[in-house]
N, C-alpha and C positions, 0 to 999 in steps of 0.2 A: 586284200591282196598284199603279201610279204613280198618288199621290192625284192631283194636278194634272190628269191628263190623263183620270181618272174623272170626276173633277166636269164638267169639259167633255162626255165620252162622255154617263155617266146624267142629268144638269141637274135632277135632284130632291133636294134634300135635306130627307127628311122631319125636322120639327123635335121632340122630345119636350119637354116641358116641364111639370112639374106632375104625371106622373104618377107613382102611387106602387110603389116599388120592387118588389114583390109581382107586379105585372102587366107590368114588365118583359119577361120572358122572352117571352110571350106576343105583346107588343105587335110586339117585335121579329120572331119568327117570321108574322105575320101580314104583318108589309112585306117581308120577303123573301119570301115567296110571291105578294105579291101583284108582284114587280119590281125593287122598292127595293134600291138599292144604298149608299145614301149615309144619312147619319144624326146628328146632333145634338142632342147632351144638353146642355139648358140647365144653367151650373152654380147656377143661382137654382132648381133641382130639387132635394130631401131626396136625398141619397146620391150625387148625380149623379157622381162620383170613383169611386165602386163601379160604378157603371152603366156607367161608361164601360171600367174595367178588367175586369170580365165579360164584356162583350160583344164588347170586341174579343178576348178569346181564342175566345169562343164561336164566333166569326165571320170569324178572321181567313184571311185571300184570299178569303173571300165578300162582304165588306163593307168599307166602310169608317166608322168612326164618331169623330165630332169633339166639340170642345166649342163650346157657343155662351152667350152674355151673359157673356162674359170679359173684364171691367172692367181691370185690370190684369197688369203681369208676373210678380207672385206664382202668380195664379190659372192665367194661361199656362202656365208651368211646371209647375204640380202639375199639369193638365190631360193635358199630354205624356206627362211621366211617369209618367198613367194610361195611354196606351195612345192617344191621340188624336191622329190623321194629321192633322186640321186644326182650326185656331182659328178661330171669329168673334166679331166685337164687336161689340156696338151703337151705337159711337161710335168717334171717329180719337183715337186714343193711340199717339203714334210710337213711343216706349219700348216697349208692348206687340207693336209689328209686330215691332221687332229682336227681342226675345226671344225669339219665334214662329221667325223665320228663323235665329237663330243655333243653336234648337237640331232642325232639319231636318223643320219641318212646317208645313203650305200655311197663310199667311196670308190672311183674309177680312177686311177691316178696314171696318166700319160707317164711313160718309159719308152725306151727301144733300145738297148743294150742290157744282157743278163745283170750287169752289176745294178744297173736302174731298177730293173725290174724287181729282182730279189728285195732291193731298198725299199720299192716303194710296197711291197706286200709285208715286209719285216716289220715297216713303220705303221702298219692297220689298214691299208687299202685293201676294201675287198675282194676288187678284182682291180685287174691292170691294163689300163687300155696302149696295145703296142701300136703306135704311129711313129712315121706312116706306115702300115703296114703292105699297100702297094707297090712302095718302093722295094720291099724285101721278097715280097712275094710269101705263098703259103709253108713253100720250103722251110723258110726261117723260124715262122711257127715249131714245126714240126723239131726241127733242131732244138731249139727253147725248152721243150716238153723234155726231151733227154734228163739235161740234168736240174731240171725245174717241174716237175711235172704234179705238185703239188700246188703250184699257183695259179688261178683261174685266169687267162688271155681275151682280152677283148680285142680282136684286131679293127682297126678303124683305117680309112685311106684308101681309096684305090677297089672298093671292093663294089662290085655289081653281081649280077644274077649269074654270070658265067663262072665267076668262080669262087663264090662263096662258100658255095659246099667244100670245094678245096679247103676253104681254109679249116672248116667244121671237121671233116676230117684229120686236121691237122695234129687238132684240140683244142680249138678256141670252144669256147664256154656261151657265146654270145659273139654278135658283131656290128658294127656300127657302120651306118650306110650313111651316105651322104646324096651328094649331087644326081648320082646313077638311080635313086628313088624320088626326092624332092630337088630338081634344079631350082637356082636363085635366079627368080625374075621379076624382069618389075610390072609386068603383068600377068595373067594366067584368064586361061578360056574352061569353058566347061572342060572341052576336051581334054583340057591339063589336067584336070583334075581324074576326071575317068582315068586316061592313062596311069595317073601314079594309084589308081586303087587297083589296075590290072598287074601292075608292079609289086603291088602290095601281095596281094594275092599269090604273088608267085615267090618271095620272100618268105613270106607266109607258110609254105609248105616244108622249108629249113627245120621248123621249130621240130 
């Protein structure tokens, strides 16, 4: 599975964040049944290194799973070398893209102004995740594309099932879900987990 060209195919990338490592396994098998193919372990998550080196064996050619709130190229790295096909940031750190690229997995480098963005795709990002993207709304998107419509948008922030498609039509390339598919809790019932594969499911149908 060519990460690059999944993230484009599935355009969901559920985000986990906060949950605890116990429910893990769980969480995971519940997004792949419910669709999900793509995946995002915050490393601001307890064990998130372990998370991420689990899971892609767990799931390796079924999924793919990346690291996300990757501050620097320290973190990058140890990231990889868990197992993570791709990186995203919350912010433009050009150091962070090369180290991303140099050692052979897809760069998502946080922007939210055209002059960011442009940066961070000049400097080898392959795509560009615009956060928060909620706060701007789909509009914003759509504006971006004008005189940038050669650089792939991942919007991240704010995004649920009501107006995802928005932003898809905007032109985002993919998008990055958070709390609205996986909330962070510190426990979870069967039912939670049903729930987020009926979530899934409905994400699911975006690709």
């Amino acid at each position: 599975m060519l990460t690059l060209e999944a993230i484009k195919q599935y355009k969901v990338i559920s985000i986990i964040r906060g949950v605890p490592s116990q429910y893990i396994p769980e969480v995971f098998d519940a997004l792949y049944e419910g669709g999900i193919r793509l995946v995002e372990v915050t490393l601001n998550t307890n064990n998130a290194l372990d998370m991420i080196e689990e899971m892609s064996k767990k799931y390796e050619g079924k999924m793919l799973i990346g690291a996300g709130t990757v501050m620097d190229e320290e973190s990058a790295c140890m990231a990889i070398g868990a197992g993570a096909k791709f990186v995203l940031t919350p912010i433009l750190n050009i150091p962070t893209i090369h180290a991303v690229k140099e050692r052979g997995a897809v760069c998502i480098s946080g922007a939210l102004t055209p002059t960011e963005i442009y940066t961070a795709y000049t400097h080898g990002s392959d795509l560009v995740k615009v956060f928060p993207a909620g706060s701007m709304g789909a509009g914003y998107i759509k504006d971006l594309k004008g005189p940038l419509p050669e650089i792939p948008i991942v919007p991240t922030g704010g995004i649920d099932v009501t107006n995802a498609a928005h932003y898809l039509e905007a032109g985002a390339v993919a998008l990055g879900i958070g709390s609205s598919l996986v909330p962070a809790k510190e426990q979870y019932s069967r039912e939670d987990f049903e729930t987020i594969k009926l979530k899934s499911q409905k994400f699911a149908l975006l690709a």
